[in-house]
Residue, then its C-alpha position, 0 to 999 in steps of 0.5 A: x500500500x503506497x503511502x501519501x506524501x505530506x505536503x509542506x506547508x509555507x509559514x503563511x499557510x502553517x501560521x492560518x493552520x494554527x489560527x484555525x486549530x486555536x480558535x476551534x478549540x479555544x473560540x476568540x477572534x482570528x485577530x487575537x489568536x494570530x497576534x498571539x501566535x506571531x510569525x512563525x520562524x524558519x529554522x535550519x534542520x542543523x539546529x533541530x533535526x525533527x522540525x524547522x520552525x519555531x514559534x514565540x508565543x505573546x500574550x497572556x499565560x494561558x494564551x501562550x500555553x494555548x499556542x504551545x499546545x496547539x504548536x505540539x499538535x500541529x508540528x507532529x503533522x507538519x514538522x517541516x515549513x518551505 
């Protein structure tokens, strides 16, 4: 059985990915969740072999744990960004 190839994602497209996961789960505004995410950064695989992005959370300390959780659900799917 021939497995399907995950496609990577660009940091625009993995940024709306988590706004959405966030606000299905945690409701507020699109505006709120994507000011709390901030930009998404790209990471040489040098520095961490299983992913290549990172993500500084702002906000409040339960928004940022909403993000953090959201990022560890996320990123075991897309661990990769273009």
């Amino acid at each position: 059985m021939a497995t399907k190839a995950r496609s990577v994602m660009t940091a625009d497209e993995l940024g709306d990915l988590l706004v959405k996961v966030i606000q299905g789960v945690a409701g507020g505004t699109a505006a709120n969740w994507r000011r709390a995410v901030g930009k998404i950064q790209r990471v040489e695989t040098w520095r961490f072999v299983a992913f290549n992005w990172l993500v500084t959370p702002t906000g409040s300390r339960s928004e940022r744990e909403t993000v953090d959780k959201a990022v560890a659900i996320v990123r075991a799917e897309h661990p990769y960004i273009a």
